[in-house]
Biopython code that builds the backbone (N, CA, C, O; Angstrom):
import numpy as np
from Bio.PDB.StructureBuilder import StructureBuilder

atoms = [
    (1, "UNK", "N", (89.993, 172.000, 70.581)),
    (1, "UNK", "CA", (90.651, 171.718, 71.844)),
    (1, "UNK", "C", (92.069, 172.309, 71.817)),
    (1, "UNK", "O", (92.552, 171.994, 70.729)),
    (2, "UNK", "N", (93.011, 173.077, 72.585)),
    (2, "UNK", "CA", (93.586, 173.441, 73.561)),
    (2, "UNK", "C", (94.397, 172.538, 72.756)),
    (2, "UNK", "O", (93.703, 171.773, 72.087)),
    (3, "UNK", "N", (95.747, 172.381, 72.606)),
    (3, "UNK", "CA", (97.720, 171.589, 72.610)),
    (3, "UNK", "C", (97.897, 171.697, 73.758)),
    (3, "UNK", "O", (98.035, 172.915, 73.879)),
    (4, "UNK", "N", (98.005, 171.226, 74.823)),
    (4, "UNK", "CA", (98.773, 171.221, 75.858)),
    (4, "UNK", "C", (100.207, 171.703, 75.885)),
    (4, "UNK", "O", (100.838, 172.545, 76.526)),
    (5, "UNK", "N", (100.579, 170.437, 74.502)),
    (5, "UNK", "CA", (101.881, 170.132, 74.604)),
    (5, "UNK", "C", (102.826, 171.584, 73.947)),
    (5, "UNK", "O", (104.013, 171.816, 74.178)),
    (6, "UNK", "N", (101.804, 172.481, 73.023)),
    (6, "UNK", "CA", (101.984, 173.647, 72.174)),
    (6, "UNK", "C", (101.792, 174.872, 73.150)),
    (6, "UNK", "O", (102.155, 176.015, 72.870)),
    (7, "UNK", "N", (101.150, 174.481, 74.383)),
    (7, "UNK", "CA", (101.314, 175.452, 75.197)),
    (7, "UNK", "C", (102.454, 175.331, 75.949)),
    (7, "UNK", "O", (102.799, 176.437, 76.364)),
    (8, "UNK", "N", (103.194, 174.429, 76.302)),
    (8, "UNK", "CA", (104.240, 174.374, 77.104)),
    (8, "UNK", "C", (105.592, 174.756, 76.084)),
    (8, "UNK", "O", (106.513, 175.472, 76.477)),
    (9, "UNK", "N", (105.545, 174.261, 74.972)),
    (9, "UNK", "CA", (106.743, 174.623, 73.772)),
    (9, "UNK", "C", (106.946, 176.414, 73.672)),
    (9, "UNK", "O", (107.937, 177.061, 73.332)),
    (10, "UNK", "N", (105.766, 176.809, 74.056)),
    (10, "UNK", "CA", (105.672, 178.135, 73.828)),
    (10, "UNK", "C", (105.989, 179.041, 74.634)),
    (10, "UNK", "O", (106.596, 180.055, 74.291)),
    (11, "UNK", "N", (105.414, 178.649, 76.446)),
    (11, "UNK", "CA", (105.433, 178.930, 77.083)),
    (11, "UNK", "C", (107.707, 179.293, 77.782)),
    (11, "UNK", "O", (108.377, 180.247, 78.178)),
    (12, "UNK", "N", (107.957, 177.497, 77.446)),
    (12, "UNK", "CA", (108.820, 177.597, 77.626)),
    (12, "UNK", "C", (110.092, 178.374, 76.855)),
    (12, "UNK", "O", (111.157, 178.561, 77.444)),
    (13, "UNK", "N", (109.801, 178.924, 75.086)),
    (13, "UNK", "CA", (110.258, 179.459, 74.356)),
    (13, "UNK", "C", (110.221, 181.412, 74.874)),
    (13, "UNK", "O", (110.941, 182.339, 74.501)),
    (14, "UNK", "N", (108.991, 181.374, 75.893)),
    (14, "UNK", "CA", (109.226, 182.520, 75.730)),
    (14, "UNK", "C", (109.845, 182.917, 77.329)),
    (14, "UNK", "O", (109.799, 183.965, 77.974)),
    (15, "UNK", "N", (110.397, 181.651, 77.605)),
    (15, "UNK", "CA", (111.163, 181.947, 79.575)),
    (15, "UNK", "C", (110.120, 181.947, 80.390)),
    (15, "UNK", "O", (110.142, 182.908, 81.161)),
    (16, "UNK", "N", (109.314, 181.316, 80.502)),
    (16, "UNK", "CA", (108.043, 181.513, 81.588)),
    (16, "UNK", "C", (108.107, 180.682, 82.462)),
    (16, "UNK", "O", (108.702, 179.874, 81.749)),
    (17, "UNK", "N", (108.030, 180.251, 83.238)),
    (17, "UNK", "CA", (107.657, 179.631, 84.290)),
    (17, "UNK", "C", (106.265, 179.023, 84.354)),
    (17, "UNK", "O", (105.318, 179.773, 84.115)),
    (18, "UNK", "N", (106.127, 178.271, 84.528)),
    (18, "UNK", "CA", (104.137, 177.709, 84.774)),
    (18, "UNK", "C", (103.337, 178.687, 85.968)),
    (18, "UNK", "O", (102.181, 179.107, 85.912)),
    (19, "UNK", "N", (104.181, 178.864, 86.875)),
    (19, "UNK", "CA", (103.658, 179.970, 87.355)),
    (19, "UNK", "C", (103.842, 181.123, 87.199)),
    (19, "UNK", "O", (103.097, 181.783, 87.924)),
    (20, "UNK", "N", (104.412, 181.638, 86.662)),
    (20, "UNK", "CA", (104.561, 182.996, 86.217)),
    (20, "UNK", "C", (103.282, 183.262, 84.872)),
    (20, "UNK", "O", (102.661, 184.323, 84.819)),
    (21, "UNK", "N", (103.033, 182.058, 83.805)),
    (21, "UNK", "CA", (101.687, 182.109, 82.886)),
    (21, "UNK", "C", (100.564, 181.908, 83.788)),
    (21, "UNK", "O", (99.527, 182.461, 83.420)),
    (22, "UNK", "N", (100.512, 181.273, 84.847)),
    (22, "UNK", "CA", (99.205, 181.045, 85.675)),
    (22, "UNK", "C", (98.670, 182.609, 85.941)),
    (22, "UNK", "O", (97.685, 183.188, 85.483)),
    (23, "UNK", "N", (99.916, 183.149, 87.044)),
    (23, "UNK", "CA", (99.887, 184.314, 87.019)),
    (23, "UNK", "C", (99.593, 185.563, 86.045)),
    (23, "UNK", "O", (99.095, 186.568, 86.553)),
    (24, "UNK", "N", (99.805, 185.546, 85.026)),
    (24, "UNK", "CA", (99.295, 186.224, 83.859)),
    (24, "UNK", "C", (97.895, 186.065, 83.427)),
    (24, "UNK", "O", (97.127, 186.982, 83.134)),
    (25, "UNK", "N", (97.618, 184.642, 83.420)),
    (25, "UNK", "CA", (96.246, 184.242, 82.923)),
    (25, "UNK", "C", (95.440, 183.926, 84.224)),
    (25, "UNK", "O", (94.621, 183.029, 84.027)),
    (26, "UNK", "N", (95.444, 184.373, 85.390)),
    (26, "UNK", "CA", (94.651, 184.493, 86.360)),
    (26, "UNK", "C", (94.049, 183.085, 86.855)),
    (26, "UNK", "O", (92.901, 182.841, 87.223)),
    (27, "UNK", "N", (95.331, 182.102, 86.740)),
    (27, "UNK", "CA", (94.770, 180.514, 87.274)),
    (27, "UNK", "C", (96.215, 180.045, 88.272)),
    (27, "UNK", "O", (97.198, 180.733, 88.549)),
    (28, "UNK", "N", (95.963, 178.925, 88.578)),
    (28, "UNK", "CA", (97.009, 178.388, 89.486)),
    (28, "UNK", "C", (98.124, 177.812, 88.289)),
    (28, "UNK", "O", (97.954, 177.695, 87.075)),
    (29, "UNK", "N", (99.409, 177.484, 89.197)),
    (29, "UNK", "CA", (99.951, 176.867, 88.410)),
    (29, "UNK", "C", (100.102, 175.547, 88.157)),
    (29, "UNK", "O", (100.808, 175.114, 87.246)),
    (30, "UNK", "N", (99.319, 174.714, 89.103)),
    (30, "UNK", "CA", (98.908, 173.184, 89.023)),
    (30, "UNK", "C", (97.760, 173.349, 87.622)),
    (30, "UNK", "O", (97.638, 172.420, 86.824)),
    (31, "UNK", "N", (97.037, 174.546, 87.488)),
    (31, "UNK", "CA", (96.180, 174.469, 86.531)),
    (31, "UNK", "C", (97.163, 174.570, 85.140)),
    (31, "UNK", "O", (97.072, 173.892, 84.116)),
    (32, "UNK", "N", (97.605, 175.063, 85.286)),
    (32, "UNK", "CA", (98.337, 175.185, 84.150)),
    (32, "UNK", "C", (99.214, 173.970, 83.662)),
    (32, "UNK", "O", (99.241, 173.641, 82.476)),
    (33, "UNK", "N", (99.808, 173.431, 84.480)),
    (33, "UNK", "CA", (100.207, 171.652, 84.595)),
    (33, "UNK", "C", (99.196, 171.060, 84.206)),
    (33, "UNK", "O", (99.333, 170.203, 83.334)),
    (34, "UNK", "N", (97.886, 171.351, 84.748)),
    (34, "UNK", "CA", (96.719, 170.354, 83.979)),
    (34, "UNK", "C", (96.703, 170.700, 82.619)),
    (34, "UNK", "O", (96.602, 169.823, 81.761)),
    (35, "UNK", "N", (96.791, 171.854, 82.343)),
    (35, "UNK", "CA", (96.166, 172.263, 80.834)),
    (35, "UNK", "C", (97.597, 172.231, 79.997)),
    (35, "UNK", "O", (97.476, 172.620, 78.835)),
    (36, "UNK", "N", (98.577, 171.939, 80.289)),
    (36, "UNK", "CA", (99.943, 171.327, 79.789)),
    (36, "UNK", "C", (99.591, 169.874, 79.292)),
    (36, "UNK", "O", (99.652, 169.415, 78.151)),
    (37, "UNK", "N", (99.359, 169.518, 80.004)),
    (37, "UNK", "CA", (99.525, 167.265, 80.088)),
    (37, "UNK", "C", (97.807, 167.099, 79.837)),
    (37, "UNK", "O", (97.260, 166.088, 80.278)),
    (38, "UNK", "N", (97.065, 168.060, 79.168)),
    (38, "UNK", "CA", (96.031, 168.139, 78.243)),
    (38, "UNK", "C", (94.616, 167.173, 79.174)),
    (38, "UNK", "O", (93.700, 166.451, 78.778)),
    (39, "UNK", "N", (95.138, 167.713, 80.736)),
    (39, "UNK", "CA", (93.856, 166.664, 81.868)),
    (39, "UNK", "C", (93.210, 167.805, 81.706)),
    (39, "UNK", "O", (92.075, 167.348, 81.571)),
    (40, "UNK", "N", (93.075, 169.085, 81.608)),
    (40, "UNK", "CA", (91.702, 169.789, 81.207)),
    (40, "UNK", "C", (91.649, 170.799, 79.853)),
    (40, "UNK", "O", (92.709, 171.024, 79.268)),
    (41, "UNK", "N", (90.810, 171.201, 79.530)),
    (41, "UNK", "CA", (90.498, 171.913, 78.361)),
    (41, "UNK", "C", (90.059, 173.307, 79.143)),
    (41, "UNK", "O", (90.005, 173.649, 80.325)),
    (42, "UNK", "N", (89.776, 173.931, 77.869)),
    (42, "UNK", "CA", (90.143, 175.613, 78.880)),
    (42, "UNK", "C", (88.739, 176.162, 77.878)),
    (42, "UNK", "O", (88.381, 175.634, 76.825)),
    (43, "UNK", "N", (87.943, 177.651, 78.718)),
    (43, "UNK", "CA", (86.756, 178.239, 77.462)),
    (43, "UNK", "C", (87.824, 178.726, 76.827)),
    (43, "UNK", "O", (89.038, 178.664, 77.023)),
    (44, "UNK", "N", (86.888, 179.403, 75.743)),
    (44, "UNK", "CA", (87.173, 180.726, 74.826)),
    (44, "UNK", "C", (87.925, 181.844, 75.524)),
    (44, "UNK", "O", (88.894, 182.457, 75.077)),
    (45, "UNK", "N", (87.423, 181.981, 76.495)),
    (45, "UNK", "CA", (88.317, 183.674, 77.212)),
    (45, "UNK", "C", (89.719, 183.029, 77.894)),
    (45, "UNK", "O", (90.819, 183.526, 77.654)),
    (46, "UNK", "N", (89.576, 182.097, 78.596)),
    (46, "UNK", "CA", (91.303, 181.309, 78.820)),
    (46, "UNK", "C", (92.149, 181.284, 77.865)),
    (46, "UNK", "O", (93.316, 181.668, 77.952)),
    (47, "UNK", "N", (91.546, 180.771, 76.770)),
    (47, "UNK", "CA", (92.617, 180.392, 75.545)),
    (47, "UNK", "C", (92.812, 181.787, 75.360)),
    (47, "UNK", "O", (93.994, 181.877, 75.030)),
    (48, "UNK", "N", (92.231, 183.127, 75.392)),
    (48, "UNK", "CA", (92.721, 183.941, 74.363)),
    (48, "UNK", "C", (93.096, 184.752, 75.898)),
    (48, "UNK", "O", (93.243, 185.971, 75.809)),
    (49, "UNK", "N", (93.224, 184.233, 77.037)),
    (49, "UNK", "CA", (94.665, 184.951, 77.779)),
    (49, "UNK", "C", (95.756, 184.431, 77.341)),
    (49, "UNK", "O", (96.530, 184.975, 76.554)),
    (50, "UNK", "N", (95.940, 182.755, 78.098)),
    (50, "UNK", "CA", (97.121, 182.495, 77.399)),
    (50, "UNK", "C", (97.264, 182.930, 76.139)),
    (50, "UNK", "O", (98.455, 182.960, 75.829)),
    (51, "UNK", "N", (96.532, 183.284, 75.273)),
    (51, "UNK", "CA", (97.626, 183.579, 73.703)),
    (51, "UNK", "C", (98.074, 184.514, 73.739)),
    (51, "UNK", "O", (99.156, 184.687, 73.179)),
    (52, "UNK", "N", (97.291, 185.758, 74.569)),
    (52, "UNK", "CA", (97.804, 186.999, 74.937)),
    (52, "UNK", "C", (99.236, 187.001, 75.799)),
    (52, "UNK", "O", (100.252, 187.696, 75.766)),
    (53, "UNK", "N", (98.798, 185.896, 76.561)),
    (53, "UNK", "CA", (100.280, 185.876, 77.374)),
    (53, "UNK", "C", (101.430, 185.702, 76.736)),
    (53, "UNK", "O", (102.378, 186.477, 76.860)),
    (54, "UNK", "N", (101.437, 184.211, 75.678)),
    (54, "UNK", "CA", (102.240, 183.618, 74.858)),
    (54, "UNK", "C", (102.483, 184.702, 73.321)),
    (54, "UNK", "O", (103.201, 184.426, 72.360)),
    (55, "UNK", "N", (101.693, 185.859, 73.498)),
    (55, "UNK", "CA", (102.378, 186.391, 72.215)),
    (55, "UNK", "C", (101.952, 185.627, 71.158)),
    (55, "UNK", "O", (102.709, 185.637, 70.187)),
    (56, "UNK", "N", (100.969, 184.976, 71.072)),
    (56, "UNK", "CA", (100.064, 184.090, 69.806)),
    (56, "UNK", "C", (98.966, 184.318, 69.561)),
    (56, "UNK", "O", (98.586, 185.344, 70.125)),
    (57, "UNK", "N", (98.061, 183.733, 68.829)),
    (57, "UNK", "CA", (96.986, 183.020, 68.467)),
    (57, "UNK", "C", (96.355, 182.497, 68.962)),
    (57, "UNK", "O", (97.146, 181.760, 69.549)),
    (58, "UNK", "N", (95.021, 182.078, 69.416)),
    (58, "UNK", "CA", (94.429, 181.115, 69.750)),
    (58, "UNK", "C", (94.858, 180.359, 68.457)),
    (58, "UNK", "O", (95.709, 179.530, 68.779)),
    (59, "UNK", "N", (94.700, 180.335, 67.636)),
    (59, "UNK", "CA", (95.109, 179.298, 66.520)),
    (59, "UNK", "C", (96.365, 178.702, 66.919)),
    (59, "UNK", "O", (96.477, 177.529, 66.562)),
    (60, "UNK", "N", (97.013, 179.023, 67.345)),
    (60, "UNK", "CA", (98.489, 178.603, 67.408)),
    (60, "UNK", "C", (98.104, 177.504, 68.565)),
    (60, "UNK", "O", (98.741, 176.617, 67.996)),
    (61, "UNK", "N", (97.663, 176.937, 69.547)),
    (61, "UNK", "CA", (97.430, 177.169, 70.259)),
    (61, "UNK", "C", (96.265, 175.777, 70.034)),
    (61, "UNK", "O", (96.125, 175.105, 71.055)),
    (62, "UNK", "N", (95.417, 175.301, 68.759)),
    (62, "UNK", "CA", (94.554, 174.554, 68.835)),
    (62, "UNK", "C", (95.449, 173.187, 68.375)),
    (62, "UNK", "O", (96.649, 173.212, 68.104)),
    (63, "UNK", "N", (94.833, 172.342, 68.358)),
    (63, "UNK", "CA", (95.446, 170.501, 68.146)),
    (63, "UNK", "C", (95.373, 170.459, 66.879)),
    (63, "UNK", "O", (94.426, 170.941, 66.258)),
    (64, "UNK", "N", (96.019, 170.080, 66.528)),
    (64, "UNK", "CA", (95.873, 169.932, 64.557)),
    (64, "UNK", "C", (94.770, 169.026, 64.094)),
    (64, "UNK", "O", (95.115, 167.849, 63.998)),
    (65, "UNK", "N", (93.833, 169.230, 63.861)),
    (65, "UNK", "CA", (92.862, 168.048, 62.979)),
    (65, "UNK", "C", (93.489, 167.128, 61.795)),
    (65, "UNK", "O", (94.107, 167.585, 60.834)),
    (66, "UNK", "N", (93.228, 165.780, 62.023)),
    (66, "UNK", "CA", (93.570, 165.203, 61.293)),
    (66, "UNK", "C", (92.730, 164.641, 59.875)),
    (66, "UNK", "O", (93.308, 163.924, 59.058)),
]
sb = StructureBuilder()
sb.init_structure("model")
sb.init_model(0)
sb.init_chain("A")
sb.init_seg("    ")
for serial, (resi, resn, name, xyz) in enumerate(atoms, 1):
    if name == "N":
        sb.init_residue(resn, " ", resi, " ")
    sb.init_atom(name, np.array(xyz, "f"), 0.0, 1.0, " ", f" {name:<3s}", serial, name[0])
structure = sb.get_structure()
């Protein structure tokens, strides 16, 4: 599963705007608020826009197992 909270640390590290990553990753930016505050989970090809967007990993990017 998706960090929400690791997408927004990132997002915001790299000056983005929620809509300006929506825009990159081809979703709204309420979606991106959802997938921030972790109300939805994203496939395989989402995660590896945003990482593309964010300059990461999908790894970077997953919830830490405990």
């Amino acid at each position: 599963m998706i960090d929400g909270a690791k997408i927004r640390q990132l997002r915001m590290k790299a000056g983005m705007t929620m809509a300006e990553l929506g825009y990159k990753i081809g979703v709204t930016e309420a979606m991106v608020s959802q997938l921030e505050r972790n109300l939805r989970d994203t496939n395989t090809e989402k995660a590896q826009r945003i990482a593309d967007a964010l300059n990461v990993t999908v790894n970077d990017l997953l919830l830490a197992r405990r």
